[in-house]
C-alpha positions as CSV (number, residue, x, y, z in Angstrom):
1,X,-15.4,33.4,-85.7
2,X,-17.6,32.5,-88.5
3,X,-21.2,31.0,-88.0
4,X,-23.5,29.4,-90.3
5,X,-26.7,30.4,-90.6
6,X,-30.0,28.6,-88.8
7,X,-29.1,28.8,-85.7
8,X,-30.7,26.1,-83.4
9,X,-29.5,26.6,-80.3
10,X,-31.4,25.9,-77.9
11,X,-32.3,22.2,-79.0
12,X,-28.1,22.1,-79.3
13,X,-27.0,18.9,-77.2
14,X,-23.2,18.3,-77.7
15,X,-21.1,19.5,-79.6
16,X,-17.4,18.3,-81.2
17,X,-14.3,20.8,-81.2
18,X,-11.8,19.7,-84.4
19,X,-8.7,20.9,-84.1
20,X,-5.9,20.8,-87.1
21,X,-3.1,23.0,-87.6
22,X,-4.4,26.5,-88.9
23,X,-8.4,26.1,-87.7
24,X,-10.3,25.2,-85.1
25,X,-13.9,24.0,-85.5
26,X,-16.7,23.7,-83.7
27,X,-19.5,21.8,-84.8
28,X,-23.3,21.4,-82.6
29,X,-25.2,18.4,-83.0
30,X,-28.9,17.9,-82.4
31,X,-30.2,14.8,-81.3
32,X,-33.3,15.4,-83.6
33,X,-31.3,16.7,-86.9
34,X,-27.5,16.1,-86.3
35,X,-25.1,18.3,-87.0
36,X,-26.8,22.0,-87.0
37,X,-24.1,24.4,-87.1
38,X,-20.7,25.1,-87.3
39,X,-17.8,28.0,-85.8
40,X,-14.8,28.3,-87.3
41,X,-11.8,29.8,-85.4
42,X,-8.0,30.6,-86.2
43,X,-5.1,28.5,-84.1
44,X,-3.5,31.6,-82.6
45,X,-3.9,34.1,-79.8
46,X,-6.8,35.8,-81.5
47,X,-8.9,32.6,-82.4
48,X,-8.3,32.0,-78.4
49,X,-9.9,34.9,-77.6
50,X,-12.9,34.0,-79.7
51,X,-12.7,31.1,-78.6
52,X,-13.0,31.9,-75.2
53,X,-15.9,34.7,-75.3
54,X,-18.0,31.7,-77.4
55,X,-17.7,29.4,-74.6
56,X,-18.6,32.2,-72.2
57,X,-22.0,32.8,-74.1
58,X,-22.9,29.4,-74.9
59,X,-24.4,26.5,-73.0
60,X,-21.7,24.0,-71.3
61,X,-22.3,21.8,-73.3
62,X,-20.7,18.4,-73.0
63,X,-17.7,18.7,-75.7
64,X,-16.0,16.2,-77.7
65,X,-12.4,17.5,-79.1
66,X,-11.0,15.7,-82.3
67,X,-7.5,16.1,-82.6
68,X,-6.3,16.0,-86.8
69,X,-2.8,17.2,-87.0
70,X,0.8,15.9,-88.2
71,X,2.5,15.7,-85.1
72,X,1.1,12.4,-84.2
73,X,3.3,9.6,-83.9
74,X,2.6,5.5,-84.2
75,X,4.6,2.8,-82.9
76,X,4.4,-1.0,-83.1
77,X,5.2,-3.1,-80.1
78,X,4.8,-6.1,-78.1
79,X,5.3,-6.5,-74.5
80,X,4.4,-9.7,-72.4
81,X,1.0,-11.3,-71.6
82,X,0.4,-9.4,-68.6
83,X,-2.7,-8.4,-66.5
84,X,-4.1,-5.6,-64.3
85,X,-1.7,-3.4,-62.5
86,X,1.7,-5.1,-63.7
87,X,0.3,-4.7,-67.7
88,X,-0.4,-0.9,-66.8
89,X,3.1,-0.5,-65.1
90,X,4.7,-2.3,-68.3
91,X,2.6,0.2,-70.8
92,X,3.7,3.8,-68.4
93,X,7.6,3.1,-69.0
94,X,6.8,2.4,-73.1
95,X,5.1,5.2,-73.1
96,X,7.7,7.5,-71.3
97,X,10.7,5.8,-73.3
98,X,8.4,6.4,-76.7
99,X,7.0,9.7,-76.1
100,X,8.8,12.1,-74.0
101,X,7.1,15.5,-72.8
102,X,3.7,14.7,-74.0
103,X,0.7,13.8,-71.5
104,X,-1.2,12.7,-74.7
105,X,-0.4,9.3,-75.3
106,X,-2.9,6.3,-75.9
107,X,-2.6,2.4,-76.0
108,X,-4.7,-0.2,-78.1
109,X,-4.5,-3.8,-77.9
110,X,-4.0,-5.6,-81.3
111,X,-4.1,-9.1,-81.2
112,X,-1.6,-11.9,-79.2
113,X,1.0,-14.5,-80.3
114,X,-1.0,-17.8,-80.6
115,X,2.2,-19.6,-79.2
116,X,4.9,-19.1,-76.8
117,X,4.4,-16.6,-74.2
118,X,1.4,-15.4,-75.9
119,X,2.8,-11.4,-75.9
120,X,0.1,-9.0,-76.7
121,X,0.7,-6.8,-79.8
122,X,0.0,-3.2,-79.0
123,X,-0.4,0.2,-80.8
124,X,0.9,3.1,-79.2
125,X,-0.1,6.9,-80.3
126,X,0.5,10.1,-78.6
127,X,0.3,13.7,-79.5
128,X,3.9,14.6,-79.6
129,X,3.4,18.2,-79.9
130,X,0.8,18.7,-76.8
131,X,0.8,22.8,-77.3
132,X,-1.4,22.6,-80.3
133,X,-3.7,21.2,-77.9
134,X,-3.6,22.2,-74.5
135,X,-4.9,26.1,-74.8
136,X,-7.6,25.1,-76.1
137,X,-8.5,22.5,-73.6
138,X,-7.5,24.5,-70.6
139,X,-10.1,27.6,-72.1
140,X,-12.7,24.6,-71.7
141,X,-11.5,23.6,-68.0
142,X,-11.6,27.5,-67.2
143,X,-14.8,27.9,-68.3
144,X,-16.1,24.2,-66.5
145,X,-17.6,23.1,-69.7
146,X,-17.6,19.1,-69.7
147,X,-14.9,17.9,-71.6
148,X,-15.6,14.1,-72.8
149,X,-12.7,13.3,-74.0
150,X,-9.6,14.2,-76.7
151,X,-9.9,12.0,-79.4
152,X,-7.5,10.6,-82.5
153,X,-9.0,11.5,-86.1
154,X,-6.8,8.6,-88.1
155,X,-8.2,6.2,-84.8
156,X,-11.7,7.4,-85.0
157,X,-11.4,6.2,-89.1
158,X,-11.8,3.0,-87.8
159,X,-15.4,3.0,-87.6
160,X,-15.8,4.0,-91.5
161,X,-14.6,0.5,-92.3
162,X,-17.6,-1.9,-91.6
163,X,-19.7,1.4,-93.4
164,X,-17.5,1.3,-97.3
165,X,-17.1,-3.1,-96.6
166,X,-14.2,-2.4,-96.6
167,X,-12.7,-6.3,-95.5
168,X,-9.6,-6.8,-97.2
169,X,-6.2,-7.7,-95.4
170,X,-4.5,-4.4,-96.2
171,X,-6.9,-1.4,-96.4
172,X,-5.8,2.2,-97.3
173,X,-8.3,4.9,-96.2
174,X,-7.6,8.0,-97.8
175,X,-9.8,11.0,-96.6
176,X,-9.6,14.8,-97.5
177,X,-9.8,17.7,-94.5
178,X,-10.5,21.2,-95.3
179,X,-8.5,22.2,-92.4
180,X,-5.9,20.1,-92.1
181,X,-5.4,18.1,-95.7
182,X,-4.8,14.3,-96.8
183,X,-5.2,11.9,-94.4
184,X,-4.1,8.6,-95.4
185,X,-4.6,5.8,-93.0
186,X,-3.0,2.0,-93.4
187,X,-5.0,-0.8,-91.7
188,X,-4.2,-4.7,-91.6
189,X,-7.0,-6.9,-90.2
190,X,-9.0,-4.1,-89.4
191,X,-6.7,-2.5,-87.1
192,X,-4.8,1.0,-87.8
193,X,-1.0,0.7,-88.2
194,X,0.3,3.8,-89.4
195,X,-1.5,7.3,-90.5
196,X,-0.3,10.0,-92.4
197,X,-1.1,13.5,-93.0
198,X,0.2,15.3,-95.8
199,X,-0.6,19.2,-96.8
200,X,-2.1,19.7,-100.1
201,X,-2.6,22.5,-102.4
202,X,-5.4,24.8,-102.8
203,X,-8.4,22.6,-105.4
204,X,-7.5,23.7,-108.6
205,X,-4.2,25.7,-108.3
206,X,-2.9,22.0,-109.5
207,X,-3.5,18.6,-110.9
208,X,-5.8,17.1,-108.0
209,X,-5.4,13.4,-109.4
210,X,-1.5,12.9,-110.0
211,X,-0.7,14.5,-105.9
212,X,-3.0,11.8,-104.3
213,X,-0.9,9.0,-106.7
214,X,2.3,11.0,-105.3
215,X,1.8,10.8,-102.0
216,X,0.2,7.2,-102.3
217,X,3.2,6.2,-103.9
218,X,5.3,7.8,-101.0
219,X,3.5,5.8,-98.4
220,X,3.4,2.6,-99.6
221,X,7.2,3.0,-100.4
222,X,7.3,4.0,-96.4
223,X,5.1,1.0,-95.4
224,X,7.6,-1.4,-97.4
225,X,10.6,-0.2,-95.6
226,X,8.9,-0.5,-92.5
227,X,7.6,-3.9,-92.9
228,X,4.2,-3.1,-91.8
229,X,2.4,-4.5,-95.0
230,X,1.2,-7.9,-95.5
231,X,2.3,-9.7,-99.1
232,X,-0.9,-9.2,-101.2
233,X,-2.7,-6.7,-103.0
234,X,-3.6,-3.5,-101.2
235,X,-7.0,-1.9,-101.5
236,X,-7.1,1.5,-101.6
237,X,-10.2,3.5,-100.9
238,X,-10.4,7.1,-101.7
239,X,-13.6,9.4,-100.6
240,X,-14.2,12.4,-102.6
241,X,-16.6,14.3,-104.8
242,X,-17.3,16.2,-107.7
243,X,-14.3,17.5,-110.1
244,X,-11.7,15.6,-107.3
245,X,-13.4,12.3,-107.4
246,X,-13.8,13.1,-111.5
247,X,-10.1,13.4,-112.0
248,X,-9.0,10.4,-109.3
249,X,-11.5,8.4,-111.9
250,X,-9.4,9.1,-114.6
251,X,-5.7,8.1,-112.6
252,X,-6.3,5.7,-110.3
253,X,-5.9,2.9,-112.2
254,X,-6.1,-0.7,-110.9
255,X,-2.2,-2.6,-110.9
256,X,-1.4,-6.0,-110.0
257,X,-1.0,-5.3,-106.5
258,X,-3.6,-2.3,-105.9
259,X,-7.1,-1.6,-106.3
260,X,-9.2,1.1,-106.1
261,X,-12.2,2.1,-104.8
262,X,-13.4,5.6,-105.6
263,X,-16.9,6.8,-103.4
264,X,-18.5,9.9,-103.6
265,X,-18.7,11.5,-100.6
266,X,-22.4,12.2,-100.3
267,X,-23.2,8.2,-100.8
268,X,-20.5,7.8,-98.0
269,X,-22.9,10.3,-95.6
270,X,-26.0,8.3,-96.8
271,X,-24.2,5.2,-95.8
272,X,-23.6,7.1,-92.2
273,X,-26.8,8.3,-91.7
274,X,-26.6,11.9,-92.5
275,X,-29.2,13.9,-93.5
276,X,-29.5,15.3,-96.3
277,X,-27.2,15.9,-99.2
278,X,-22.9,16.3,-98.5
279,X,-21.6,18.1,-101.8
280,X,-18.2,18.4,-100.3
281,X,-14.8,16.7,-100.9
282,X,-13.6,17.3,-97.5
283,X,-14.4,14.4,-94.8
284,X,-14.4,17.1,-91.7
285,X,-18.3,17.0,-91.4
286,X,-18.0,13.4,-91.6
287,X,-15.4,12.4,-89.0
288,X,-17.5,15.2,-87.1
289,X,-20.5,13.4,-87.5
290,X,-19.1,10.1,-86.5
291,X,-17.7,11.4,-82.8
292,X,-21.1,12.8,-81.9
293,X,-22.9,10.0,-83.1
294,X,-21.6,7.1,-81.4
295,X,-18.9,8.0,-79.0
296,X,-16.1,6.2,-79.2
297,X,-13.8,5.5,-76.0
298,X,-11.4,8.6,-74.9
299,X,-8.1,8.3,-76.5
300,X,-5.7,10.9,-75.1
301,X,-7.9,13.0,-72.1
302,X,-6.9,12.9,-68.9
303,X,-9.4,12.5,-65.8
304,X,-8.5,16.1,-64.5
305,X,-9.4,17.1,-68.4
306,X,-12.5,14.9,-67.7
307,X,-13.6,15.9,-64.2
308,X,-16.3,18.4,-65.5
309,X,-17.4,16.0,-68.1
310,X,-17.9,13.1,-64.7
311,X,-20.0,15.3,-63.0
312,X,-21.9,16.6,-65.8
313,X,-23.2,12.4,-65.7
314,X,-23.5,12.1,-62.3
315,X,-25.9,15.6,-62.5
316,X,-27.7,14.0,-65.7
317,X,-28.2,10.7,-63.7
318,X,-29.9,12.3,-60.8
319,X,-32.3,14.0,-63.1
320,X,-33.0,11.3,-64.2
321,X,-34.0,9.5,-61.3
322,X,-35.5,12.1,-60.1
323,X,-37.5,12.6,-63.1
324,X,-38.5,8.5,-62.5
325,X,-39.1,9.1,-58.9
326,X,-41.4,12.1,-59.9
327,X,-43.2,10.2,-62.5
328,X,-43.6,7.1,-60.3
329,X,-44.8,9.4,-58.0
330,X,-47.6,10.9,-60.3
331,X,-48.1,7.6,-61.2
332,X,-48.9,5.6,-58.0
333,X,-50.6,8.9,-56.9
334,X,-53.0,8.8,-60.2
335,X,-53.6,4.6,-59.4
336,X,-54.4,6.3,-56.1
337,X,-56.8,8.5,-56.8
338,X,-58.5,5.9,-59.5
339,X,-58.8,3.4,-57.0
340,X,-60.6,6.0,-54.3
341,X,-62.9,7.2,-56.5
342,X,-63.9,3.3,-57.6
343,X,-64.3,2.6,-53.7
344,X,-66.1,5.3,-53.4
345,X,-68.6,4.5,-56.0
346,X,-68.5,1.0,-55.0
347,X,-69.2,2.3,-51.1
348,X,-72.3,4.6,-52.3
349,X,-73.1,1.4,-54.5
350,X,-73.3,-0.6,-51.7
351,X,-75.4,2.1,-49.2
352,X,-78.0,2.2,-51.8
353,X,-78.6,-1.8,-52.1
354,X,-78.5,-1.9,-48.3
355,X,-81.2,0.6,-47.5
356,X,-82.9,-1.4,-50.8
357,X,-83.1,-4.7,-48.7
358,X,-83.9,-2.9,-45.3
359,X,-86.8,-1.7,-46.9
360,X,-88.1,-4.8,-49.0
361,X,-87.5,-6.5,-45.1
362,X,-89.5,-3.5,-43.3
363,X,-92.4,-4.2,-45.6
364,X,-92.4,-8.4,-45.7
365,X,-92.6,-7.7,-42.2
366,X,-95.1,-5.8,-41.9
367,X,-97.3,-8.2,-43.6
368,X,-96.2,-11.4,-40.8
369,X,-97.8,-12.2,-37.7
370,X,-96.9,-11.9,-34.7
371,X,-95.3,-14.8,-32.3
372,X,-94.3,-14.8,-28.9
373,X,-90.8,-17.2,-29.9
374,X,-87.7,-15.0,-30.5
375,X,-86.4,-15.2,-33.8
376,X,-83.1,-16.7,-32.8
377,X,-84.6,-19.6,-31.1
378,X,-86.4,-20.3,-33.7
379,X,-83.3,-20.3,-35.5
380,X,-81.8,-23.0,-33.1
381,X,-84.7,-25.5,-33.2
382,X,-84.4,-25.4,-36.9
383,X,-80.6,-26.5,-36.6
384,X,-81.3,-29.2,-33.9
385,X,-83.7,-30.9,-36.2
386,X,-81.7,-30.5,-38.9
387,X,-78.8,-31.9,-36.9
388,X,-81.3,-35.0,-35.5
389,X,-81.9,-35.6,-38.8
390,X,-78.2,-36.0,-40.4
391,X,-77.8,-38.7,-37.7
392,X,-81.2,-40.1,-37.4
393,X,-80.5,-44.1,-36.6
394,X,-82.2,-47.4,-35.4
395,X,-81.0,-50.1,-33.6
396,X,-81.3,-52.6,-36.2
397,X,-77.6,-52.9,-37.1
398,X,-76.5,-53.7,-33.3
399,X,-79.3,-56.0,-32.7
400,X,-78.4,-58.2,-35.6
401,X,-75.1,-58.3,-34.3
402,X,-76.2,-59.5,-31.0
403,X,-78.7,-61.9,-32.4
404,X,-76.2,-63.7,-34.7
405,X,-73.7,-64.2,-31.4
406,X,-76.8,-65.2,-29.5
407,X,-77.5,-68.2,-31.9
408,X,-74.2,-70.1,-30.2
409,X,-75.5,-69.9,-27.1
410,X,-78.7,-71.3,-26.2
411,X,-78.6,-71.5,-22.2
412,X,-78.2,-67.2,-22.1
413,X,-81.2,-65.6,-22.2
414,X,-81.9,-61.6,-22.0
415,X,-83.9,-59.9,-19.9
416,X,-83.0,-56.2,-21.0
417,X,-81.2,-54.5,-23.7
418,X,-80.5,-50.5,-23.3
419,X,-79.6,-48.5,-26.8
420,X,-78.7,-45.4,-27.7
421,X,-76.8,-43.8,-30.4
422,X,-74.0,-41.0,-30.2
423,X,-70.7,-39.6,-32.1
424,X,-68.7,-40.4,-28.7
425,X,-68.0,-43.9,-28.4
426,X,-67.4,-43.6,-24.6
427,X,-71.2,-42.2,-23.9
428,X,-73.1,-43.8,-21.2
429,X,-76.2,-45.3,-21.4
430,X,-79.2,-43.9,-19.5
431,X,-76.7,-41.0,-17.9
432,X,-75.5,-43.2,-14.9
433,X,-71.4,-43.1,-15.0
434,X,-69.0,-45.7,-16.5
435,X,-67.8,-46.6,-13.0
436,X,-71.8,-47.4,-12.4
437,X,-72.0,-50.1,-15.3
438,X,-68.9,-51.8,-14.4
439,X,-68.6,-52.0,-10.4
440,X,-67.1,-55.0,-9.6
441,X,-65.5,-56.3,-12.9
442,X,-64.7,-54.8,-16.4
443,X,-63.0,-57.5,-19.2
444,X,-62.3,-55.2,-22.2
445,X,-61.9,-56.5,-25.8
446,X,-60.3,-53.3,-27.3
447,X,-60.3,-52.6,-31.1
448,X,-57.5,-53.0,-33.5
449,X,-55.4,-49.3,-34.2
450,X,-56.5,-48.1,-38.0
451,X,-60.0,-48.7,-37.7
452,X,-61.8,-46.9,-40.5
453,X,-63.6,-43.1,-39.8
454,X,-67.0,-44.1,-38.4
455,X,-70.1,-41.6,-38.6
456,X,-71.5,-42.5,-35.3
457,X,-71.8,-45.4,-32.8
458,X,-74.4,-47.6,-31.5
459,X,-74.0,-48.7,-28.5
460,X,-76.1,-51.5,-26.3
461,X,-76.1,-52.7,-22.4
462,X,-77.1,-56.3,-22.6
463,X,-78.4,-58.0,-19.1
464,X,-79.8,-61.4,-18.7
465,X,-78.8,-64.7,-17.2
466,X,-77.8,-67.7,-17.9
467,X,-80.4,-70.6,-17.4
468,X,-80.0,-73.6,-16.8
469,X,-77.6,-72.8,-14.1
470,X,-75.9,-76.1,-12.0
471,X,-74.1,-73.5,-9.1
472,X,-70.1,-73.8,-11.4
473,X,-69.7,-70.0,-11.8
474,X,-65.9,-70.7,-13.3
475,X,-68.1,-72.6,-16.0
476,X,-70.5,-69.8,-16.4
477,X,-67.9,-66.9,-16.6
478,X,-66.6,-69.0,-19.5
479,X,-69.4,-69.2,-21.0
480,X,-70.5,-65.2,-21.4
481,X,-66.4,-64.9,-22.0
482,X,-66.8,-66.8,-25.0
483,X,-70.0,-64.8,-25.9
484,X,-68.1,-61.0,-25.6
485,X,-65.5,-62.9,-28.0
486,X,-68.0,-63.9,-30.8
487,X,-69.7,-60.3,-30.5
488,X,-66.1,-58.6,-30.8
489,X,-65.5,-61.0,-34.1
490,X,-68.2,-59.5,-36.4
491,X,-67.2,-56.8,-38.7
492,X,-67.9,-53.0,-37.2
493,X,-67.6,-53.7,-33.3
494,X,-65.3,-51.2,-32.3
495,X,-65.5,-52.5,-28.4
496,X,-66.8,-54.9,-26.0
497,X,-66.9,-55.2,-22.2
498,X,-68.1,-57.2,-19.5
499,X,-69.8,-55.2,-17.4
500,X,-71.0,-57.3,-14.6
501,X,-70.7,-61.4,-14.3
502,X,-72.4,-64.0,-11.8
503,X,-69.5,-64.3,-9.5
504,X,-67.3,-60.8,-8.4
505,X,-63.5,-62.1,-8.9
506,X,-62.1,-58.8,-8.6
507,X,-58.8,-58.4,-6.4
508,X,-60.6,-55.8,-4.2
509,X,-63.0,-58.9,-3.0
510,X,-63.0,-61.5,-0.8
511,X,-64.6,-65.2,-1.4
512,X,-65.8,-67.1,1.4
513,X,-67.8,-70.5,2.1
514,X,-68.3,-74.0,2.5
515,X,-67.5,-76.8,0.6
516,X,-70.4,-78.7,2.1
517,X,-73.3,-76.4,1.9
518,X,-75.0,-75.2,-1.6
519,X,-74.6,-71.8,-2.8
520,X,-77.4,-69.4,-1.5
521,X,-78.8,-68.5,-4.9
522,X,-78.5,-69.8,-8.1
523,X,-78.2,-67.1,-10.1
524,X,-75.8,-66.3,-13.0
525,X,-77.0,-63.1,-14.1
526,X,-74.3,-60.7,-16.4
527,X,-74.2,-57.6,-18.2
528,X,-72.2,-56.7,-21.8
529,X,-71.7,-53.7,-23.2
530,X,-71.2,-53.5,-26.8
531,X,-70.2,-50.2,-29.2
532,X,-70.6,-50.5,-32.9
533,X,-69.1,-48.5,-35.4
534,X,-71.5,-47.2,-38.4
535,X,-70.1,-46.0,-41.3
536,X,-71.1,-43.3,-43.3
537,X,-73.4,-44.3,-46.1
């Protein structure tokens, strides 16, 4: 077990576990600095037992394991445009027919016919050689660290594409492992067909430059054969650095059909946002980098693999609402408190101007006399005249109504006319009851429905008689009829009645006499009373 120096661990976060072939590395990132440290391990018994006393003694941390190895297999296929569980059935029996005795196995989706049936084009991967992989992983489950998920170097390579620009239709991505050696990695429109891993010498035992071209050449006679490569040119783009990148400069020369595109590997870390300077040729800190940075989707774990890794985020996500509920807590508790102590104030604020004014009132009384009426009655005759006052009124608006009816009638003449003003227009005058003004007879001229909002009423008992009179009291009844009728025409009469008449010709009376003899008097007294609407000014 090898580990670098500057140890940081307790700010450590995550952390990724790379396996290849020979090594196994483990690499801690920081969420402040990145990647912090590294272990190394060898990929037999005793590296297990490192392996296994490191995980012991260090935080379960949630773990990311990147898989780089050659026994990784790619297959091409289409199966019918199918959804939910019948797709998943459809995918299972590929898988088993493809990849037999492996529980590694992962399915992308790549596209769809644009006609026909419309089958879906899919990639299918699996680790075909699962033991390379499955100590390792069970030393994490034994331990319960949090596994996130097993994860696909040559699929994880995806993501450095939209970082070099790389946008042409046939891309070669050709990276350099410490551990595990060449990757080479064929995409088409963005999407990984085929990878390949191919040992390499030690740097410098042998011309670095002429075995990439070898093993280029190999591959793109392999991709030929296979059909996988779209006619056109293919762009080739090779990360290195240093003497490497120096001697590819000097080979990789640009053809007819190829092109090359040569980056240094610490522009390549700039252009992923590593910190600091990465004088390497090897891509493991990279691909290492790009796992703990943005985590891609799981490729080969399985949910017992992941159960640890499930309840390490259902842990995290109760801490964190706790954490909110505590700080809402403190929160509303602090508002709380700020708004007590500004009652308060505003409570001893207020005390202090109330015994202010008791005392400014203490002394203005002290210099008022005395008087024998209680303050509150006082109060009361105040409002009465007030209230007299707002409806204050004289009789001059009903009298000019009666006067202008009284001009078409020459032979009635008053004797008495009772006034008085009031907000109900049923009030009676001088305090004797309705039934008193009207005892025998009551002819009512009622106002039309709408009439406007009046402000009070005036309201007037005319009594007189009418003179001449000859003795024909159907003539005379006529005669103050037609007079109620001309009051009740002029604007603002809200009512008219005829309260009494010369003759009683009620149903509850009976007539009696002679035809011969003269009435007893001649008298053809009458009352009308009148109601006037004022409105308000």
């Amino acid at each position: 077990m090898i580990l670098s120096p500057g140890s940081r661990s307790n700010r450590l976060s995550k952390r990724a576990v790379c396996i290849a072939v020979d090594t196994v590395t483990v690499y801690h990132w920081d969420r402040r600095h990145g990647l912090t440290e590294s272990f190394a391990f060898d990929a037999n018994e005793t590296g297990l037992v490192h392996f296994s006393r490191y995980l012991r003694e260090s935080p379960a941390l949630p773990t990311y394991i990147l898989v780089d190895i050659v026994e990784e297999e790619y297959r091409q296929e289409t199966i019918p445009h199918l959804r939910g569980s019948d797709r998943q059935a459809v995918i299972k029996r590929k898988q088993a027919r493809l990849f037999r005795g492996t529980p590694y196995c992962y399915t992308s989706l790549q596209g769809r016919e644009t006609g026909g049936r419309r089958d879906q084009h899919l990639l299918f991967t699996a680790l075909v050689n699962p033991d390379l992989v499955t100590p390792w992983v069970h030393l994490c489950l034994q331990n319960k660290i949090p596994v996130a998920g097993i994860y696909s170097l040559a699929i994880l390579s995806k993501s450095l594409l939209p970082r070099l620009g790389a946008t042409a239709r046939n891309v070669l991505l050709v990276t350099l492992q410490s551990t595990s050696g060449l990757r080479q990695s064929y995409f088409r429109d963005q999407e990984l067909k085929i990878s390949r891993l191919a040992r390499i010498p030690r740097l410098g035992t042998a011309p670095f430059g002429s075995y990439v071209l070898g093993e280029l050449d190999k591959l793109q006679r392999y991709l030929n054969s296979l059909g996988l490569m779209d006619p056109g040119a293919l762009t080739v783009y090779i990360l290195s650095h240093g003497e490497s990148l120096e001697a590819l400069n000097r080979q990789c020369l640009d053809a007819e059909n190829l092109r090359f595109y040569l980056l240094d590997m610490s522009e390549v870390a700039r252009l992923c946002g590593i910190q600091g300077v990465l004088a390497t040729p090897f891509s493991d800190y990279l691909f290492a980098h790009l796992l703990l940075q943005r985590t891609p989707k799981n490729h080969y774990g399985s949910p017992e693999e992941r159960k640890y890794f499930k309840l390490h985020q259902a842990r995290a996500g109760l801490m964190a609402m706790s954490f909110a509920l505590v700080l809402g807590g403190v929160l509303w508790s602090g508002l709380n408190l700020i708004e007590g102590i500004y009652l308060r104030v505003q409570g001893t604020d207020i005390a202090h101007k109330t015994q202010l004014y008791q005392t400014r009132f203490q002394f203005a009384q002290q210099g008022l006399q005395t008087t024998p009426v209680d303050p509150l009655d006082i109060k009361t005759a105040v409002e009465v005249v007030d209230t007299l006052a707002k409806y204050k009124a004289i009789p001059l608006a009903i009298m000019s109504t009666i006067s202008r009816a009284l001009d078409k009638f020459e032979d009635l003449h008053l004797e008495e006319i009772q006034w008085i003003a009031s907000t109900d227009p049923n009030s009676v005058i001088g305090g004797a009851s309705e039934a008193e003004e009207a005892p025998s007879l009551s002819r009512e001229l009622s106002a039309p429905e709408g009439h406007p909002a009046y402000r009070y009423y005036q309201i007037a008992l005319i009594k007189g008689h009418i003179k001449p009179f000859n003795g024909n009291y159907r003539e005379a009844i006529a005669t103050i009829d037609r007079f109620a009728g001309s009051v009740r025409s002029q604007a603002a009469v809200e009512d008219v009645k005829t309260v009494t008449l010369p003759l009683n010709v009620g149903p509850e009376t009976s007539l009696q006499g002679s035809t011969s003899e003269e009435p007893a008097t001649k008298e053809a007294n009458f009352a009308v009373r009148v109601v006037l609407g004022i409105l308000p000014p």
